[in-house]
N, C-alpha and C positions, 0 to 999 in steps of 0.2 A: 198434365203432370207438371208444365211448369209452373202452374199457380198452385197446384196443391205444395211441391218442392219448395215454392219463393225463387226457384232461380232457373233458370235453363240450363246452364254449366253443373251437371251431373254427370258422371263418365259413371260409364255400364258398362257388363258385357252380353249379349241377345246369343240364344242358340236357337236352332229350328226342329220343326217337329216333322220336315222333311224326311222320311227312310232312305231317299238318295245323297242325303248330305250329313248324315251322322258324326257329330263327334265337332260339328262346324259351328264355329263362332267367330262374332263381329265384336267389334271394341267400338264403341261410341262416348263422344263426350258431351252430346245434347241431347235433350229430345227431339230436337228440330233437327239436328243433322240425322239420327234416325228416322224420324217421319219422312224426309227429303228423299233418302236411300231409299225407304221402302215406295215411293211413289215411283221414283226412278224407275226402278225394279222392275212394278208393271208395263216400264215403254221395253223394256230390253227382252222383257217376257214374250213382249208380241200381242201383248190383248189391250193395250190404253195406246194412247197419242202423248205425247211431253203435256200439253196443254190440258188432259185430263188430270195428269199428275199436280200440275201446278194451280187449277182450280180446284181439285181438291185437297190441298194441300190448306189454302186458301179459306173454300168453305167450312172443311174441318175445325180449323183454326178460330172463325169467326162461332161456329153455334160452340162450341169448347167455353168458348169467352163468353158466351148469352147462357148458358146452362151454371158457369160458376157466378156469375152475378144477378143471375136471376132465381135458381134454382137449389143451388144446394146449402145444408144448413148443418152446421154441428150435430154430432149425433148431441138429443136430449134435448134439443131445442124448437 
């Protein structure tokens, strides 16, 4: 998102398709600090370690950058 945007400084607001948190929304002003929170998320859940969060956080990041410089192309071209 930040390469398709040109910036990382985009502020959004995300809501969930959770049935136990209806009506719940986050304000964000990156993608990065979104992607961050959601990795987080998984340590606080109970199912990931901080350091899965952060390598994937990491990997994500890395094939993101290999898929738009390698891979994708205007549509029509």
């Amino acid at each position: 998102m930040r390469r398709y945007f040109g910036t990382d400084n985009v502020t959004f607001i995300a809501t969930t398709e959770d049935p136990h948190a209806t009506g719940v929304t986050r304000p964000y002003n990156s993608f990065t600090e979104a992607a961050r929170e959601n990795a987080r998320s998984r340590v606080y859940l109970g199912v990931h370690f901080q350091w899965d969060g952060d390598h994937g956080f990491l990997s994500g990041s890395a094939l993101a950058e290999h898929v738009v410089a390698t891979r994708l192309r205007p549509l029509g071209a």
